[in-house]
N, C-alpha and C positions, 0 to 999 in steps of 0.2 A: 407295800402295805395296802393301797389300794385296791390293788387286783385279789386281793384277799376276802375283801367285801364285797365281791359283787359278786350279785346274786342273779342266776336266769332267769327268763321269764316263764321258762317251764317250770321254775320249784317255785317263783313267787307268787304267782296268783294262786295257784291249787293252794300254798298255805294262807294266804288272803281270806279267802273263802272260807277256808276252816277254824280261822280264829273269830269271823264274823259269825257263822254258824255255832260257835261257842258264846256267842255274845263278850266277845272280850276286845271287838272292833266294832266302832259304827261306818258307815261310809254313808258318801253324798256325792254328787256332781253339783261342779263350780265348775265356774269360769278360769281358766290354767291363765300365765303369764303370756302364753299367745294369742288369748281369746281364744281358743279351743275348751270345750268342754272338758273336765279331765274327772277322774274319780278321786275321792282324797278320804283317807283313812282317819281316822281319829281312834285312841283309844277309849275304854268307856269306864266307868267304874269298878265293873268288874275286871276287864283288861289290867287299872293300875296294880289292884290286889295280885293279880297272877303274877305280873312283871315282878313284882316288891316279894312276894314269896321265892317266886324263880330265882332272882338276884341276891337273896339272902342264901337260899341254896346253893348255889354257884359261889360265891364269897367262901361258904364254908368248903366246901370241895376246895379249893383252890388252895386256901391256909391249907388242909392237910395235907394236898399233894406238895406244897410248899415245902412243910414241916418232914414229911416222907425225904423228898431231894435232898434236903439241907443233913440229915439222918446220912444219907445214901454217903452222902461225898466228903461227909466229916469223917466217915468211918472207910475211906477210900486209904 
């Protein structure tokens, strides 16, 4: 399951960027757990409303394709 989630660093920053540039992230540099400088994302107000829209849309998608299978296999 893990290796499922992980993401390169070739697709993560280019969408980093683009979700900042949509204003849907803020970012900052702090101080990381090694004392390195690190960058650190936050979402912002706008960011929560897209996530909560998106995840509402995904929720429904998911019931129908749900509903779809359950359809498919009852009638198997």
């Amino acid at each position: 399951m893990r290796e499922a989630l992980q993401v390169q660093q070739e697709s993560l920053y280019p969408a980093l960027h683009r979700l900042k540039f949509k204003k849907l992230l803020s970012a900052n540099w702090q101080p990381s757990e090694t004392g390195r400088e690190a960058k650190f994302y936050e979402l912002t107000a706008r960011g929560r409303a897209h996530l909560k829209a998106k995840s509402e849309n995904w929720k429904r998608l998911t019931d129908v394709m749900g509903l779809i299978l359950k359809e498919t296999v009852e009638g198997i």
